[in-house]
LUMFIVO-982089 format. One line per field, with one value per residue: residue number from 0; residue in one letter; x, y, z of N, C-alpha, C in turn. Coordinates in Angstrom, 3 decimals. Atoms other than C-alpha are relative to their C-alpha. Example, Ala and Ser with C-alpha at 12.3 -4.5 7.8 and 13.67 -1.06 7.14 Angstrom:
BEGIN
i <- c(0/1)
aa <- c(A/S)
nxx <- c(0.890/-0.820)
nyy <- c(-1.190/-1.190)
nzz <- c(0.000/-0.060)
caxx <- c(12.300/13.670)
cayy <- c(-4.500/-1.060)
cazz <- c(7.800/7.140)
cxx <- c(0.900/-0.770)
cyy <- c(1.200/1.090)
czz <- c(0.000/0.730)
***
This chain:
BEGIN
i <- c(0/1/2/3/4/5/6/7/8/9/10/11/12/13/14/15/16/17/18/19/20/21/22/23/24/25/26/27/28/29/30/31/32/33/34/35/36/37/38/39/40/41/42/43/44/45/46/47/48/49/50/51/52/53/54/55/56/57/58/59/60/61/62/63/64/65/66/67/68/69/70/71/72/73/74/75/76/77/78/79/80/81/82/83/84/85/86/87/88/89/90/91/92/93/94/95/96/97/98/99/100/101/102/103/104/105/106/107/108/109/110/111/112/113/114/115/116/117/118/119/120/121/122/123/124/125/126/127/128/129/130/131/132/133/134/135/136/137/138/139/140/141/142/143/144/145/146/147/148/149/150/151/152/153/154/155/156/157/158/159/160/161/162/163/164/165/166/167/168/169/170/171/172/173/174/175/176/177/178/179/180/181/182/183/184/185/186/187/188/189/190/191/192/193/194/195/196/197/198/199/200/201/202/203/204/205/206/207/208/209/210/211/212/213)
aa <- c(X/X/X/X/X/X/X/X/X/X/X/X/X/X/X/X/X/X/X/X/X/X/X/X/X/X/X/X/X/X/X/X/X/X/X/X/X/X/X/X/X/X/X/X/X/X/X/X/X/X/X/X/X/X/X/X/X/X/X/X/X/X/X/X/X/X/X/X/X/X/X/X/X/X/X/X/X/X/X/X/X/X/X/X/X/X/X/X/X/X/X/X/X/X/X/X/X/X/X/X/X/X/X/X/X/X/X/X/X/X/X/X/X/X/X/X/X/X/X/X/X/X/X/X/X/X/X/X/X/X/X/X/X/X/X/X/X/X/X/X/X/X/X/X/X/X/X/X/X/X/X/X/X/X/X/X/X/X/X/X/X/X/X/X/X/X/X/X/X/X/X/X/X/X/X/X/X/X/X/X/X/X/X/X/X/X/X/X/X/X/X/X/X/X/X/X/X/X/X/X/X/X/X/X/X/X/X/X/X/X/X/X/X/X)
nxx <- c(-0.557/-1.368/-0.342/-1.246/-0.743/-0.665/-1.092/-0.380/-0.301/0.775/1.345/1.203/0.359/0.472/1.923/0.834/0.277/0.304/1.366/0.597/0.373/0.953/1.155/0.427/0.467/-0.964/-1.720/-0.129/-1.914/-0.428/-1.175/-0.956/-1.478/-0.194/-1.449/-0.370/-0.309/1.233/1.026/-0.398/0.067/1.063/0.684/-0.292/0.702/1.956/0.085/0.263/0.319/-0.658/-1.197/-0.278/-1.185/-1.104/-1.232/-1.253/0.244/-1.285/-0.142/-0.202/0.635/1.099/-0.116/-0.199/1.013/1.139/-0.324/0.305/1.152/0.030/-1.256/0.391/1.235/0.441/0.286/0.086/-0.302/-0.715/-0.948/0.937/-1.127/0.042/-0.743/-1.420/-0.060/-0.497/-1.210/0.401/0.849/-0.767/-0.593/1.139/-0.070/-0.533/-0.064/1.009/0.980/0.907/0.413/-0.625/0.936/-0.499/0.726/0.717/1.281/1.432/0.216/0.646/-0.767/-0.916/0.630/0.026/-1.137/-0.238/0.481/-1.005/-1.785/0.709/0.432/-1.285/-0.818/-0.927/0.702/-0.998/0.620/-0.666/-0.903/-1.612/-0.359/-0.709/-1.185/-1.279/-0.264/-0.609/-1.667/-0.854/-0.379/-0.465/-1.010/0.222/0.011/1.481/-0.119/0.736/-0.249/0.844/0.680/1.412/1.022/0.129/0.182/-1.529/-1.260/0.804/1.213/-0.829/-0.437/1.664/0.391/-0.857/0.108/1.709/0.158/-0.705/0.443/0.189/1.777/-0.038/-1.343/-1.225/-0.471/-0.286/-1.205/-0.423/0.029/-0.336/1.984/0.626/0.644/1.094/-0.451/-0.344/1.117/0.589/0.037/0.144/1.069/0.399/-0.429/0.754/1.098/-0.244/-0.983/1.400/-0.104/1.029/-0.522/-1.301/-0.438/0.272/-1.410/-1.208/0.577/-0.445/-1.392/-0.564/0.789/0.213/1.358/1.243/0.500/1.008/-0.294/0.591)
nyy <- c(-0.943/-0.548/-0.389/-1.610/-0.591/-1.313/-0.384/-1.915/0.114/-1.092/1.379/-0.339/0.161/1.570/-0.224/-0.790/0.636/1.403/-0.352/-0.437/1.411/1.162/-0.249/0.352/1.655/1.019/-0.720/0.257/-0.111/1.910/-0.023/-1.112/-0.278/-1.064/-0.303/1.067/1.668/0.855/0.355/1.568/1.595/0.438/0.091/1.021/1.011/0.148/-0.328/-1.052/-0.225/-1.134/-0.273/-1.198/-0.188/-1.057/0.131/-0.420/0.623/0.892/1.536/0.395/-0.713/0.770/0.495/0.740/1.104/0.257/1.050/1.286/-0.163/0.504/1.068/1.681/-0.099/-0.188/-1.355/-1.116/-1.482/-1.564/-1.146/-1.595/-0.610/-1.683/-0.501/-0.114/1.566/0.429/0.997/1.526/0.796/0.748/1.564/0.667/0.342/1.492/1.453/0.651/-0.528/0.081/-1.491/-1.388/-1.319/-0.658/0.081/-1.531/-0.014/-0.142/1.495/0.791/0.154/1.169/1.456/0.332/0.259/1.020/0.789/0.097/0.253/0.943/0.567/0.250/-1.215/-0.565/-1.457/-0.918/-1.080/-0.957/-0.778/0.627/0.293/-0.733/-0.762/1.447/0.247/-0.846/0.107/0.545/1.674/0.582/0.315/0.764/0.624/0.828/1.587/0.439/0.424/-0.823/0.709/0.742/-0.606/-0.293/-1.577/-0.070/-1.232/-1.338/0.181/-0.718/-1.276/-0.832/0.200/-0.750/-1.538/-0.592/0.211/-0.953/-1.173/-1.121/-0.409/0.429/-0.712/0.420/1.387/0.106/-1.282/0.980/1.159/-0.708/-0.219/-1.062/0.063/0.673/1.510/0.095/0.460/0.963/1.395/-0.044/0.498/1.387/0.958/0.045/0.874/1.509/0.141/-0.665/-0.827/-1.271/-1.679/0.333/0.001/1.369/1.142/-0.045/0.623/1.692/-0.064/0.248/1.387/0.890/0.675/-1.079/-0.606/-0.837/-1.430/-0.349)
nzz <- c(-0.956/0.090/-1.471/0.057/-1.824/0.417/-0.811/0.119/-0.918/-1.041/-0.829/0.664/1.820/-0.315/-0.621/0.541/1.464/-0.178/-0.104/1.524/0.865/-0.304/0.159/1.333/-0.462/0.624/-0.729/-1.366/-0.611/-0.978/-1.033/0.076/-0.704/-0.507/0.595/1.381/-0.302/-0.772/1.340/0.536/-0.800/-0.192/0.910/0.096/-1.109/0.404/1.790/-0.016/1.470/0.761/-1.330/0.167/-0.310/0.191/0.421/-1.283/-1.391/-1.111/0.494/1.030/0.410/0.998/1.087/-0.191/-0.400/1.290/0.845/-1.237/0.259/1.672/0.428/-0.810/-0.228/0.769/-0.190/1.240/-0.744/0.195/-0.588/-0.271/-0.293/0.327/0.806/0.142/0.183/2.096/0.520/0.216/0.694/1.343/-0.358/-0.226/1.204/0.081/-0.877/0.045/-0.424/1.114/0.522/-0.656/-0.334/-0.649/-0.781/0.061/1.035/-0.792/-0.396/1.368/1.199/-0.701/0.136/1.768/0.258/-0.801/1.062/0.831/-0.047/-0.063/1.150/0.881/0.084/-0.643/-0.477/-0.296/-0.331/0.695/-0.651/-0.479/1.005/0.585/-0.877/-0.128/0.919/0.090/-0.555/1.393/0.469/0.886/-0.515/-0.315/0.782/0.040/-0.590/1.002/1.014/0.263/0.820/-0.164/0.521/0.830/1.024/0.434/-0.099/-0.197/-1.587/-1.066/0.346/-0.149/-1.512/-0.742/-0.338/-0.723/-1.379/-0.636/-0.415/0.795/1.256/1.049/0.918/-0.761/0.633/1.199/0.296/0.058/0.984/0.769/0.769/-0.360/-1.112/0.600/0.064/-1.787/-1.118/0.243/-0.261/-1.813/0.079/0.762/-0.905/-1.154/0.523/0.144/-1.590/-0.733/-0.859/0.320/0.723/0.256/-1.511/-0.243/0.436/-1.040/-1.141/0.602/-0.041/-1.425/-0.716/1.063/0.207/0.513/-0.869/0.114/-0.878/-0.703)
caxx <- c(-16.267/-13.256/-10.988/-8.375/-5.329/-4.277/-0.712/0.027/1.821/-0.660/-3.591/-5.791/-5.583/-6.621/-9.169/-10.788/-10.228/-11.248/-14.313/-15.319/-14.667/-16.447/-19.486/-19.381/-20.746/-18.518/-15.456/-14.032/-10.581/-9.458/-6.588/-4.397/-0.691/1.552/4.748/6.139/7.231/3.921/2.204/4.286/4.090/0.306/-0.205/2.172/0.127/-3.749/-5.105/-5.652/-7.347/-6.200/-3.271/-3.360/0.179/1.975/5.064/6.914/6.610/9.235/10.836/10.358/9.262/5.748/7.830/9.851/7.048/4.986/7.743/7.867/4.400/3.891/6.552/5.075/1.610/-1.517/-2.489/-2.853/-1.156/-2.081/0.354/-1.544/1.437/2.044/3.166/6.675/6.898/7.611/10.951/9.427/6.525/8.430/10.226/6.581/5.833/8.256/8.004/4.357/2.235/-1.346/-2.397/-1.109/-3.561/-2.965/-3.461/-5.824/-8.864/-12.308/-13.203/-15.279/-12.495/-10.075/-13.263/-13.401/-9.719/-9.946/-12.728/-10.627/-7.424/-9.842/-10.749/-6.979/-6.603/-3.840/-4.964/-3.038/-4.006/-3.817/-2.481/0.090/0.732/1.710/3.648/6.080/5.814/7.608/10.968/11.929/11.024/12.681/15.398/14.640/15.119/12.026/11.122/8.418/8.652/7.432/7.127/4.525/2.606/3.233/4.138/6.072/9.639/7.481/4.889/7.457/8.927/5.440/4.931/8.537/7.825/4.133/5.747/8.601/5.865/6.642/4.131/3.183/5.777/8.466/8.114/7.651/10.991/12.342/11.201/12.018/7.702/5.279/3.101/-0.171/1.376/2.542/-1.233/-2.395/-0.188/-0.659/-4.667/-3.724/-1.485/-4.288/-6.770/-4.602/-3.549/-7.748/-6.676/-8.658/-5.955/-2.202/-2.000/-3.091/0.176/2.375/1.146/1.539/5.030/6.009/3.460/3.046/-0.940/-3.905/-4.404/-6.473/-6.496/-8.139)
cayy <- c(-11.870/-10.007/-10.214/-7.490/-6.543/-3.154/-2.130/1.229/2.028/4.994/3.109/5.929/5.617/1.524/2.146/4.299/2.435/-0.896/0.531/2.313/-1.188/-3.339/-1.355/-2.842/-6.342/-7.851/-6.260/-8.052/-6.670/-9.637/-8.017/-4.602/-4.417/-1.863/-2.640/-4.848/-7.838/-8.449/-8.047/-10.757/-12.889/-12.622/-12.934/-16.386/-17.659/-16.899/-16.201/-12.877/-11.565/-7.913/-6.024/-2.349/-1.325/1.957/2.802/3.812/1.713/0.690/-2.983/-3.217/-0.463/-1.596/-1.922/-4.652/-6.407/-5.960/-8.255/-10.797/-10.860/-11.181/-13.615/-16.334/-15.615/-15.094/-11.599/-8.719/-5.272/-1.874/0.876/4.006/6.573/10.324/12.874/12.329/8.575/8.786/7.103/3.994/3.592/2.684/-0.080/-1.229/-1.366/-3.886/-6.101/-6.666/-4.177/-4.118/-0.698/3.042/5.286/8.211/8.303/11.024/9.715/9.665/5.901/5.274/5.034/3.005/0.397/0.721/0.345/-2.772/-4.354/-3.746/-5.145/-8.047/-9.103/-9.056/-5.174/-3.318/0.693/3.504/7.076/9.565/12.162/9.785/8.801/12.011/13.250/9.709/9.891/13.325/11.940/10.433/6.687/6.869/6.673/3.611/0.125/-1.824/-5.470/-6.085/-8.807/-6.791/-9.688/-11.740/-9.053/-9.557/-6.362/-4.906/-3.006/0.169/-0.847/-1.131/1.838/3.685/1.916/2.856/6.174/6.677/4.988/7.455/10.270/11.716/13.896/12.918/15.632/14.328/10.491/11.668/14.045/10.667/8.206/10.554/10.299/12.704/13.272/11.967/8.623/8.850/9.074/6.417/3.847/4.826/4.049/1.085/-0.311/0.585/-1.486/-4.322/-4.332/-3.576/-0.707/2.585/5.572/5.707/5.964/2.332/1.356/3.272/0.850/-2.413/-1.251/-0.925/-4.053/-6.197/-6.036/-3.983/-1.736/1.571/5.091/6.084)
cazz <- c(9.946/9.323/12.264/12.884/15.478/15.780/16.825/17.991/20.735/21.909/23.825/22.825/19.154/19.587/21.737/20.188/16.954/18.384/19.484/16.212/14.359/16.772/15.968/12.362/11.890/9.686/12.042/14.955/16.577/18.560/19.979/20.513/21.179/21.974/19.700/16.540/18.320/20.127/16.878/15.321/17.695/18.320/14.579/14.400/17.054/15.580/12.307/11.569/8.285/8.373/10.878/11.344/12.092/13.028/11.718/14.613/17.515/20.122/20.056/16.814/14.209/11.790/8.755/10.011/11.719/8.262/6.440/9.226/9.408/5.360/4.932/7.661/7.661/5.809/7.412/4.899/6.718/6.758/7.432/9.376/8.973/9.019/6.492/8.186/7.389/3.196/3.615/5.544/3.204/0.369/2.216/3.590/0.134/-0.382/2.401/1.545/3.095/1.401/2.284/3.710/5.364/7.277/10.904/10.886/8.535/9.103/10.395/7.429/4.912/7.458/7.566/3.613/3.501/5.772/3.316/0.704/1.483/2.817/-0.216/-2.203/-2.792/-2.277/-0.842/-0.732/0.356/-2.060/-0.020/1.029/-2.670/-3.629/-0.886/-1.329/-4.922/-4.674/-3.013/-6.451/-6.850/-10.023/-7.721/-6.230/-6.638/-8.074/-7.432/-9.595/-12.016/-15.059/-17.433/-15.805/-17.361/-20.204/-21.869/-24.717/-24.432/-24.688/-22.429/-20.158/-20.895/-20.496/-16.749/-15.808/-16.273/-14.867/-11.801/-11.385/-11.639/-14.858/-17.047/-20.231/-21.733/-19.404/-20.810/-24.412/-24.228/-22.594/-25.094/-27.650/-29.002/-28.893/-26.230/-28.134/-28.674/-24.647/-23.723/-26.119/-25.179/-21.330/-22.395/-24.542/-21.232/-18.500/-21.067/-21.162/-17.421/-16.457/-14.867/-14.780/-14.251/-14.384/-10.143/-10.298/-12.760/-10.434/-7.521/-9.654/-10.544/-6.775/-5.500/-8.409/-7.578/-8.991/-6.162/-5.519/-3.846/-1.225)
cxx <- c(1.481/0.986/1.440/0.798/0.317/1.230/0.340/0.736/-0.836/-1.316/-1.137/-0.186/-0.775/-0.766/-0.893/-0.386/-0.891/-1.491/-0.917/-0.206/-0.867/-1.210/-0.690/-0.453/0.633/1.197/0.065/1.342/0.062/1.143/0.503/1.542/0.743/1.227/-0.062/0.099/-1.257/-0.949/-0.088/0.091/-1.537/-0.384/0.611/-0.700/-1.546/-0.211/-0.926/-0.165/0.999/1.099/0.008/0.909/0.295/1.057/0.896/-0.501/1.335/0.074/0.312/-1.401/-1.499/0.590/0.844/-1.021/-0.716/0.541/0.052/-1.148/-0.585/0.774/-0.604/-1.522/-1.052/-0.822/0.455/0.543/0.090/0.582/-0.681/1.781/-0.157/0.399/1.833/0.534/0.502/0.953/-0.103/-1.106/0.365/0.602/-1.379/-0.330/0.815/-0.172/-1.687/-1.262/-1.567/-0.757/0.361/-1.044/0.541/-0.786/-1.374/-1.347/-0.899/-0.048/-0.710/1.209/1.125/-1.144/0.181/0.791/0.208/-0.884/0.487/0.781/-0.686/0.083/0.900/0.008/1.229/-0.501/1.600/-1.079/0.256/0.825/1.133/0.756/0.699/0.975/1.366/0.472/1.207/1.505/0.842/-0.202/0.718/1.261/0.506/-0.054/-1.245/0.342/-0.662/0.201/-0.728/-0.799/-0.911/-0.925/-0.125/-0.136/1.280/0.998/-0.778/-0.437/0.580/0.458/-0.944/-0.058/1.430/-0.180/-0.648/0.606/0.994/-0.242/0.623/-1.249/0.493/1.253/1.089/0.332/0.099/1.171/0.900/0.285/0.122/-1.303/-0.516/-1.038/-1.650/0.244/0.572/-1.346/-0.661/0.847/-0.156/-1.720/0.035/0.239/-1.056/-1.247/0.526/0.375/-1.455/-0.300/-0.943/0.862/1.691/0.364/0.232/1.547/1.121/-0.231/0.269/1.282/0.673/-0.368/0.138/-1.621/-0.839/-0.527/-0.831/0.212/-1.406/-0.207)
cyy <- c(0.236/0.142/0.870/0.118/1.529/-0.017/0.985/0.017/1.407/-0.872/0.705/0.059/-1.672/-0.036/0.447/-0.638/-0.870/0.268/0.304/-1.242/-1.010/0.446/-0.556/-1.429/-1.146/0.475/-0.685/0.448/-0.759/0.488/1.247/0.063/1.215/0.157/-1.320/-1.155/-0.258/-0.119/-1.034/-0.624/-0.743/-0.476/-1.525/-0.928/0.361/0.797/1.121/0.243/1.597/0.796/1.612/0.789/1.732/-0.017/-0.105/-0.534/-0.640/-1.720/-0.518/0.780/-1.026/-0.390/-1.654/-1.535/-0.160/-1.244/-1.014/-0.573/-0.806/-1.082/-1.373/-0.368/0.424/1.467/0.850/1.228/1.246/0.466/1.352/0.765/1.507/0.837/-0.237/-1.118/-0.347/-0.942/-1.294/-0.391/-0.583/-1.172/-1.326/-0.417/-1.306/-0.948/-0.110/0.959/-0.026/1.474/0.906/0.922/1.029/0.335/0.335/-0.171/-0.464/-1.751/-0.433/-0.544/-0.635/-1.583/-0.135/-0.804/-1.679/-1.180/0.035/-1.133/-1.191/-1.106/0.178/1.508/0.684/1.780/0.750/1.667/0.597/1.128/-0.475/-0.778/1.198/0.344/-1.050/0.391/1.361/0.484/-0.516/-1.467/-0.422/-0.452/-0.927/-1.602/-0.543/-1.931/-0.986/-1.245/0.470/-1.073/-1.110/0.964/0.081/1.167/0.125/0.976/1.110/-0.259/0.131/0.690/0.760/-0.211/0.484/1.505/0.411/-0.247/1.190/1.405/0.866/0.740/-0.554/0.390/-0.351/-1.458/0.418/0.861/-1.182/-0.716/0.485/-0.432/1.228/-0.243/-0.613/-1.208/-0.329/-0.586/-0.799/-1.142/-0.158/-0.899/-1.174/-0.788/-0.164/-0.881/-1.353/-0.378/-0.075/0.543/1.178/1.616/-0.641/-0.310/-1.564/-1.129/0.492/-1.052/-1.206/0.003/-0.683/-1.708/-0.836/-0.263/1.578/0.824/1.548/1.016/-0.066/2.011)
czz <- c(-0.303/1.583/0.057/1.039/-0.486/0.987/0.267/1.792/1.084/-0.045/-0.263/-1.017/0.163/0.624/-0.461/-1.319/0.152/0.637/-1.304/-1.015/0.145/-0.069/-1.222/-0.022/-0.639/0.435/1.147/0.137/1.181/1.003/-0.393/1.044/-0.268/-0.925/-1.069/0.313/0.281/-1.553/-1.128/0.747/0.544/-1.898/-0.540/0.657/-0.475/-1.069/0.291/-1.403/-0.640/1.904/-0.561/0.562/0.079/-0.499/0.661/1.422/0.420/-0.267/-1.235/-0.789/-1.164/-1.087/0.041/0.212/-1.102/-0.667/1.053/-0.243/-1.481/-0.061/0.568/0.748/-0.958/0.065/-1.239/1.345/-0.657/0.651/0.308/0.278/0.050/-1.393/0.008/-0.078/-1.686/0.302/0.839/-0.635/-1.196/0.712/0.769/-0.780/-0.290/0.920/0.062/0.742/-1.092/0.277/0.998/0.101/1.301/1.371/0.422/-0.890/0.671/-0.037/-1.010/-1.118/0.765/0.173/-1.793/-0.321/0.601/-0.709/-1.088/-0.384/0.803/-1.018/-1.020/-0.503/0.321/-0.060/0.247/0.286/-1.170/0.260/0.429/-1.601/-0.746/0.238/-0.206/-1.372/-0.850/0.711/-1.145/0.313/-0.807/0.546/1.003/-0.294/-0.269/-0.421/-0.776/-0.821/-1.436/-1.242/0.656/-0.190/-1.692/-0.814/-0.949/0.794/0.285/1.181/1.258/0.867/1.099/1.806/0.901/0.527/0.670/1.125/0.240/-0.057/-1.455/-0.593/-1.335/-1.010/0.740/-0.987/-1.681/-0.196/0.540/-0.477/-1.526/-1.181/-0.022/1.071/-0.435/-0.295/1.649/0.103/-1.301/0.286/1.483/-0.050/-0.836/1.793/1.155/-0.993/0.214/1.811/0.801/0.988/-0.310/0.546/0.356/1.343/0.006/-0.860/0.463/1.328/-0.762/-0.312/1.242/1.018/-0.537/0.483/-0.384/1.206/-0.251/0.594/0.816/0.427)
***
């Protein structure tokens, strides 16, 4: 049994949620609060597998409570956010969030997302991957450690770039290559990394884990 809190500070989003989940059989939501503090403080006090957080809640906004949370507990947190949220999902991102969906999705793919990120994924929306990825990460700091992956200089290179959203002709006018040596070492690095498209080595950049789109 997966057990779940949700935090939101509108009582009909959580209701409604916490209904839709407890219909599943490996879903229990144990508890719904209304703001950040109560969510860290119910999640210091009882073990919780997964935490489905707003961004914007009174007391204390979700990204805060996410690193709290992460830092002194073994809860996994998603972030349900809006289109107008980009500039706190990048800092969710860092303080450990494990996946970003947007309020607004059909309940199947928020349970998906919740077996997921269960079982050591990290989820991201795609619609919310693009819209972020189009404020400039390159302009951002990253946290990563890149050599516990073992890669070369290039390789690097190659994952710097994919994460800050270039195209292929962007990194090879960068790395001063050609663009046919771009997309073979992009398919050497997603072989050695046992990834399956480039989204997935912008997401290990930012996370440091093999995560997924939604």
């Amino acid at each position: 049994m997966i057990t779940v809190l949700l935090a939101d500070d509108n009582s009909f989003i959580t209701g409604g949620m916490e209904i839709i989940l407890n219909m599943e059989a490996d879903i229990e939501v144990v508890a719904t609060v209304k703001n950040g503090q109560e969510a860290v403080d119910f999640c210091l006090e009882h073990p919780i597998d997964v935490a489905l957080f707003d961004i914007r809640m009174p007391e204390m906004d979700g990204v805060l409570a996410t690193k709290l949370v992460t830092e002194q507990t073994k809860t996994k947190v998603i972030m349900l956010t809006t289109f107008d949220d980009d500039a706190y999902i990048f800092e969710a991102i860092q303080d450990g969030a494990k996946g970003y969906l947007l309020k607004n999705n059909d309940p199947k793919e928020i349970i998906q997302a919740i077996r997921s990120v269960f079982k050591g994924k990290s989820i991201i929306q795609d619609e919310i991957w693009n819209k972020i990825r189009e404020t400039g990460f390159q302009s951002k700091p990253q946290h990563t450690d890149l050599d516990q992956f073992d890669l070369t200089p290039r390789e690097k290179d190659i994952l710097v770039a994919v994460a800050s959203g270039y195209s292929n002709r962007k990194i090879a006018e960068h790395l001063y290559i050609s663009e046919g040596t771009v997309a073979n070492n992009i398919s050497a690095l997603l072989s050695k990394l046992e990834l399956e498209h480039r989204t997935q080595l912008a997401i290990l950049y930012f996370t440091g884990e093999k995560g997924g789109m939604l």
